[in-house]
C-alpha positions in Angstrom: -56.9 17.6 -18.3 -53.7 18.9 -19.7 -53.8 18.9 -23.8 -52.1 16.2 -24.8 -52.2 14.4 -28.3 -52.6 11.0 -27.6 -50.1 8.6 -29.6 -51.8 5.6 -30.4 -49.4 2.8 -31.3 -50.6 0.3 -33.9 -49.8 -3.0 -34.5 -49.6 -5.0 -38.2 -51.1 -8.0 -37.3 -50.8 -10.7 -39.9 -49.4 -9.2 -43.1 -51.7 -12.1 -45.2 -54.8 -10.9 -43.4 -57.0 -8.2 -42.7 -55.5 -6.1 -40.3 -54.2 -3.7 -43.3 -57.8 -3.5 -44.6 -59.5 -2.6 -41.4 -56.3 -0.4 -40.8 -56.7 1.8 -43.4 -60.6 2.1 -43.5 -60.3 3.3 -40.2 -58.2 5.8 -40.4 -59.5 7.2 -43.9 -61.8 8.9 -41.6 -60.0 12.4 -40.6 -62.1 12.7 -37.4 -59.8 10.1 -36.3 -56.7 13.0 -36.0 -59.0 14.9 -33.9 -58.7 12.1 -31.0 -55.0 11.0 -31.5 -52.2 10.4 -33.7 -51.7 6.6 -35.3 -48.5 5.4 -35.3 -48.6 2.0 -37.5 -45.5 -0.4 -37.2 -45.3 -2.5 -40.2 -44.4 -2.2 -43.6 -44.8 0.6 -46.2 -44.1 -1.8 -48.9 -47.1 -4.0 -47.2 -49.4 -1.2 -47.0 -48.7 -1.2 -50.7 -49.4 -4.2 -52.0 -52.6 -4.3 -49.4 -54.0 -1.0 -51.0 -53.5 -2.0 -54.5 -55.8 -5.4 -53.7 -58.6 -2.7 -53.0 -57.9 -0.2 -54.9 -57.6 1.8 -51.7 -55.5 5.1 -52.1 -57.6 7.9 -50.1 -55.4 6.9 -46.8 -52.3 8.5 -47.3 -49.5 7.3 -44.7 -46.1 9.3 -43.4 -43.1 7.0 -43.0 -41.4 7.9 -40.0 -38.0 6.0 -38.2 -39.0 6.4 -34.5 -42.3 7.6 -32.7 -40.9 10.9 -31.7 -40.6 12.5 -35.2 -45.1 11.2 -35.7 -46.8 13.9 -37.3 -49.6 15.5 -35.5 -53.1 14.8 -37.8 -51.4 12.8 -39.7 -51.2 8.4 -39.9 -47.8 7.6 -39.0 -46.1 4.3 -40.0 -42.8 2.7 -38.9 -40.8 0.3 -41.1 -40.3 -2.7 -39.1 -39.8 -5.3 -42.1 -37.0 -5.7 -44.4 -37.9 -5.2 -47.7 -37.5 -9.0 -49.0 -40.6 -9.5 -47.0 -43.7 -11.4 -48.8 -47.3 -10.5 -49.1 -49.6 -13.9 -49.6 -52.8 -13.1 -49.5 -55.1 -15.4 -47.6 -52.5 -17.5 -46.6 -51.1 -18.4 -43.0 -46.9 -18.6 -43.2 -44.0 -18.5 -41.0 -42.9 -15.1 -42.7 -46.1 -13.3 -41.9 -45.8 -15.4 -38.1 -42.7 -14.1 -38.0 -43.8 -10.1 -39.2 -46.6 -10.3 -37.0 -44.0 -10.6 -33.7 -41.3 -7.9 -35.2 -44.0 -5.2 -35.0 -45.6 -6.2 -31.8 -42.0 -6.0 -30.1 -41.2 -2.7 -31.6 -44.5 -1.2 -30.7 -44.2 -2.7 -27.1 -40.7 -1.4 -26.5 -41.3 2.1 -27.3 -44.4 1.5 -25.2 -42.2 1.0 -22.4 -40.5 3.9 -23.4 -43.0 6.1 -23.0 -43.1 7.4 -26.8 -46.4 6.0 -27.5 -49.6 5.9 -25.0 -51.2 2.9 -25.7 -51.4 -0.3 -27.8 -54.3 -1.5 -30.6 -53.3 -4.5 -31.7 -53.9 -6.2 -35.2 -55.3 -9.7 -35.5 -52.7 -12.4 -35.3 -52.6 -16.0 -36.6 -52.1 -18.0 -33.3 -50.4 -20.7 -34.8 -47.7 -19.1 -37.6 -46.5 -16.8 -34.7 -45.2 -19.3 -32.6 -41.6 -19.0 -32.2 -38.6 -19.2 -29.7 -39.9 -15.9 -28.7 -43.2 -16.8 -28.4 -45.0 -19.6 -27.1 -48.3 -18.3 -25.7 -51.8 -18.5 -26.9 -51.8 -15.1 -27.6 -51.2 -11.4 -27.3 -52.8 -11.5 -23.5 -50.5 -13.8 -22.2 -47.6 -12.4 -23.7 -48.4 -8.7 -22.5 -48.5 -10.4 -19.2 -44.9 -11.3 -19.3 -43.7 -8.4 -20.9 -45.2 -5.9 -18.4 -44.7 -7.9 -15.3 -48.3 -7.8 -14.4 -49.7 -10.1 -11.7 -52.8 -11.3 -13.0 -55.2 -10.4 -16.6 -58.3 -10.2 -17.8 -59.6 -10.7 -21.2 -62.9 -8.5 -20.8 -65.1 -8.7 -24.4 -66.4 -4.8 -24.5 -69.2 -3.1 -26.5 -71.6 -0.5 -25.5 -74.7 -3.1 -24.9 -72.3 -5.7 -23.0 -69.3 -6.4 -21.4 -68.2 -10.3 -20.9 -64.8 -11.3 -19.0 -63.9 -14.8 -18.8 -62.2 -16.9 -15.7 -60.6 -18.8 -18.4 -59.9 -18.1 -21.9 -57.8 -19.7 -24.4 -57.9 -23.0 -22.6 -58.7 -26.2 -23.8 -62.3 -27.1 -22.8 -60.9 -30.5 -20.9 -58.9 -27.9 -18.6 -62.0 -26.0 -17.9 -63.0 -27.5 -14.6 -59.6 -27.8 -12.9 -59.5 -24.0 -13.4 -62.5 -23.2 -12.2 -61.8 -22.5 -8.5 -62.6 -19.9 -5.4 -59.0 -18.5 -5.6 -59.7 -17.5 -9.7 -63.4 -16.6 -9.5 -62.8 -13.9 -6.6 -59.4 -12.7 -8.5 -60.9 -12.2 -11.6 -63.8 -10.1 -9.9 -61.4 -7.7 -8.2 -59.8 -7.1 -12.1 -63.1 -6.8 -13.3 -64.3 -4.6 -10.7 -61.6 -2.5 -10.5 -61.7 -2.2 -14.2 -65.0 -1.0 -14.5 -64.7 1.8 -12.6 -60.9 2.9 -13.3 -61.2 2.1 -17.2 -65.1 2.8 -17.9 -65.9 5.4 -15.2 -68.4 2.9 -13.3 -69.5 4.2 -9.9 -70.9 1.2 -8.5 -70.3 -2.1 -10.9 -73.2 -4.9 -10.5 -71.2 -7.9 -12.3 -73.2 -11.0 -13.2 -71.8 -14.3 -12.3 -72.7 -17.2 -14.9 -72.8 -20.9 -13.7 -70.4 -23.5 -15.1 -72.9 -26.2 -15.7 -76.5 -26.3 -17.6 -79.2 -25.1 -15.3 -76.4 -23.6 -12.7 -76.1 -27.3 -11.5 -79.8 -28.3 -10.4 -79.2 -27.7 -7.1 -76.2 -30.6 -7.6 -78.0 -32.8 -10.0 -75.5 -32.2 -12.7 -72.7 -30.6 -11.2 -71.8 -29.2 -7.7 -69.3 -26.7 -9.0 -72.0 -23.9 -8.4 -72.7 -25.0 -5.3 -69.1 -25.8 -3.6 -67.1 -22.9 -5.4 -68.9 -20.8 -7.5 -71.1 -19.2 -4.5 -68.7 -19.5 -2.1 -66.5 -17.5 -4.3 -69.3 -14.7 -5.0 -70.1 -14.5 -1.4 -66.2 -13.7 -1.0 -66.5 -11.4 -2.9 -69.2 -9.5 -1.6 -67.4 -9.2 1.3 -64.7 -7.4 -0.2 -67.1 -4.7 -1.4 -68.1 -6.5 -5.5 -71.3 -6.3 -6.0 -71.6 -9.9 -7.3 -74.3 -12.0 -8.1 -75.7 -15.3 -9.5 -74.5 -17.7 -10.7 -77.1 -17.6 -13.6 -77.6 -20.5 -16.3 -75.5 -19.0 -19.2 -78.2 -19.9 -21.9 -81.5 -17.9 -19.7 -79.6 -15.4 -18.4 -79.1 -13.8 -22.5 -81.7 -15.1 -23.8 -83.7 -13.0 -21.6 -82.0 -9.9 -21.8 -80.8 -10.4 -17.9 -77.3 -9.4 -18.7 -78.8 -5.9 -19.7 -79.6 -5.2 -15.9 -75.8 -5.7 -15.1 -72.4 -3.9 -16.0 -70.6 -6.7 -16.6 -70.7 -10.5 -17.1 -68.0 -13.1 -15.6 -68.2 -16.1 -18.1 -66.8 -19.4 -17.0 -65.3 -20.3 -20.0 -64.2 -18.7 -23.6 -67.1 -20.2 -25.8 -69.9 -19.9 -22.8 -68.7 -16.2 -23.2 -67.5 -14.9 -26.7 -70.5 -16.7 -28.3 -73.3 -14.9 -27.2 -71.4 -11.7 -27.3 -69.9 -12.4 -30.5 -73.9 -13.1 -31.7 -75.0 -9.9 -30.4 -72.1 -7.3 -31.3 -70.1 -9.4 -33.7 -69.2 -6.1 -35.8 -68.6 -3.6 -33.2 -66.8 -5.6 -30.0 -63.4 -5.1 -28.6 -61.2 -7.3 -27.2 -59.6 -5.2 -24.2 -56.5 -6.6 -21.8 -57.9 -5.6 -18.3 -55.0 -5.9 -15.4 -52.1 -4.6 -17.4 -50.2 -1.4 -16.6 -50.7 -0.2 -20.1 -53.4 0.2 -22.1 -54.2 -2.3 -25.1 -57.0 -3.3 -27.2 -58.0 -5.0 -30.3 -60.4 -6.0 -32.9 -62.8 -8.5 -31.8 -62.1 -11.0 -34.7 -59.3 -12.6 -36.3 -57.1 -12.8 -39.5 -60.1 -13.9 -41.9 -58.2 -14.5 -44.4 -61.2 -15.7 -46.4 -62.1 -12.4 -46.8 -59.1 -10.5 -47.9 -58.2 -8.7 -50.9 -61.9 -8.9 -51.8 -63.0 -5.1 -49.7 -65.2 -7.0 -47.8 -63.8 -6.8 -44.3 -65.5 -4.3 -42.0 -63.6 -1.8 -40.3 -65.8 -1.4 -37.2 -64.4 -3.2 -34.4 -61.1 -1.7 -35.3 -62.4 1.7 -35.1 -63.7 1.0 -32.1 -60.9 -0.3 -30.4 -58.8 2.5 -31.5 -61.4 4.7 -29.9 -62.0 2.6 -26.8 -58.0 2.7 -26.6 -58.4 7.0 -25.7 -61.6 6.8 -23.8 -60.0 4.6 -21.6 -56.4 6.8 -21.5 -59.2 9.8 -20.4 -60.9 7.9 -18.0 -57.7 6.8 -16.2 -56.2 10.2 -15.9 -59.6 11.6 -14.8 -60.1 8.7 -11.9 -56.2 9.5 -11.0 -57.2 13.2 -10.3 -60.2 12.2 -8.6 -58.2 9.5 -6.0 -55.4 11.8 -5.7 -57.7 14.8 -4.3 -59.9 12.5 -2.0 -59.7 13.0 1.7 -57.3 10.6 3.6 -59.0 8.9 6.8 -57.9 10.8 9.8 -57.3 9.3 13.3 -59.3 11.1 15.7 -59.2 8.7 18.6 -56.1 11.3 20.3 -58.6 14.7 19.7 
């Protein structure tokens, strides 16, 4: 591969959260500028008031106007706020709603630019962001839009598991109307794809879980397993996934089953994130599967219980800044690989 500094774009997050705190613990550690180059859009004058909470001052940030003129080695930040802006710690309000959505715009046009090569995202507050300009139930959904993409994937990653969900942030009375053949089998071929484009995967075996206690009983409580949920595995098993289940969600991790597979497929956000959550809480990432571009993020949210009080920890960031590159390598390494493969040639005139 071609030497090429990665340029990792950054967003704020919510300004009364966090984000800053896991922001600058991460990139305190100079191994990061051996990977990539951060490129922050926020605030200096945030970064400020967030590092004199903690009494933080061994991260030491270069303001920049536009990507092009980030420093190699260095973290790179790009003002994005107007100066009047306010800092309330621990608190959710419009003004940080409304910061959180200026950064992610300006990160995501110069995305589309080409002058950074991929997005981690700061935790948001779902509800204080909700604007004219946005009305989604979060970043996914709104990185759909803005990159045109077909279909997503919110895929839960961490090196012991990898959970993707049919549907996410849906309320649970939706649940069953979603859960059908046409969404099971599209969310494998993401999934699938994923795995082996994104996380060098030969062969993916993807676990299936059931929508209903005890995958249905045979029918006794609930013939969703029996009337789609096979139907669509076997569907997908003829399209070359190598699918299988569906397995009672509660058995299949509290046996250790999901360790024999590369991936889960959760029915449903909680039936998902919780055991995930319980078993990497500290080092998951949230990744976007589906999307032209690459973007990934923290595994929890604003917390705002814990800020100001250097308490937050730093881990899932790091790792989703790293997962970010690993991912940007692994694509440009599968593209190589495809492009040199052999074409099919049509003998049947020799």
């Amino acid at each position: 591969m071609k030497e090429h500094r990665l340029r990792v774009g950054i967003t704020q997050g919510d300004i009364n959260g966090i984000s800053y705190e896991v922001i600058l613990k991460t990139l305190a550690d100079s191994r990061i500028y051996e990977t990539c180059t951060p490129i922050i859009y926020g605030s200096p004058k945030v970064v400020a008031y967030h590092r004199k909470a903690l009494n933080m001052n061994s991260v030491s940030l270069t303001t920049i106007r536009t990507a092009d003129e980030a420093h190699a080695k260095r973290a790179n930040i790009i003002n994005c706020l107007d100066d009047n802006v306010r800092v309330e710690l621990g608190k959710s309000t419009p003004q940080a709603g409304e910061a959180s959505l200026i950064s992610l715009q300006a990160a995501i046009a110069d995305l589309k630019g080409g002058k950074i090569d991929m997005l981690v995202t700061g935790p948001i507050n779902k509800s204080n962001i909700q604007s004219e300009s946005f009305s989604f139930a979060g970043h996914t959904d709104y990185l759909k839009e803005q990159f045109g993409a077909k279909e997503v994937l919110m895929i839960m990653v961490s090196e012991l598991v990898k959970v993707a969900l049919v549907t996410s942030h849906v309320p649970l009375s939706q649940v069953p109307s979603l859960i059908t053949e046409i969404n099971i089998v599209s969310k494998l071929k993401i999934l699938n794809e994923s795995l082996i484009n994104d996380f060098a995967v030969r062969k993916p075996r993807i676990a299936v879980l059931a929508l209903n206690p005890h995958a249905g009983d045979e029918g006794l409580i609930g013939k969703e397993e029996i009337e789609i949920i096979i139907p669509a595995i076997e569907k997908a098993k003829q399209a070359g996934i190598l699918a299988f289940g569906p397995f009672p969600a509660d058995g299949f991790f509290g046996s250790d089953s999901f360790k024999k597979f590369d991936a889960v497929l959760a029915m449903y956000h909680d039936q998902g994130l919780a055991p995930f959550k319980s078993l990497v809480f500290e080092d998951g990432v949230n990744f976007t599967a589906g999307l032209p571009i690459i973007r990934t993020s923290p595994a929890h949210g604003t917390a705002y219980e814990l800020v100001g009080k250097d308490l937050a920890s730093e881990n899932s960031f790091r790792q989703a800044l790293y997962m970010a590159c690993d991912i940007y390598k692994n694509r440009f390494d599968y593209k190589q690989l495809t492009a040199h493969a052999m074409k099919d040639i049509d003998v049947s005139n020799i």
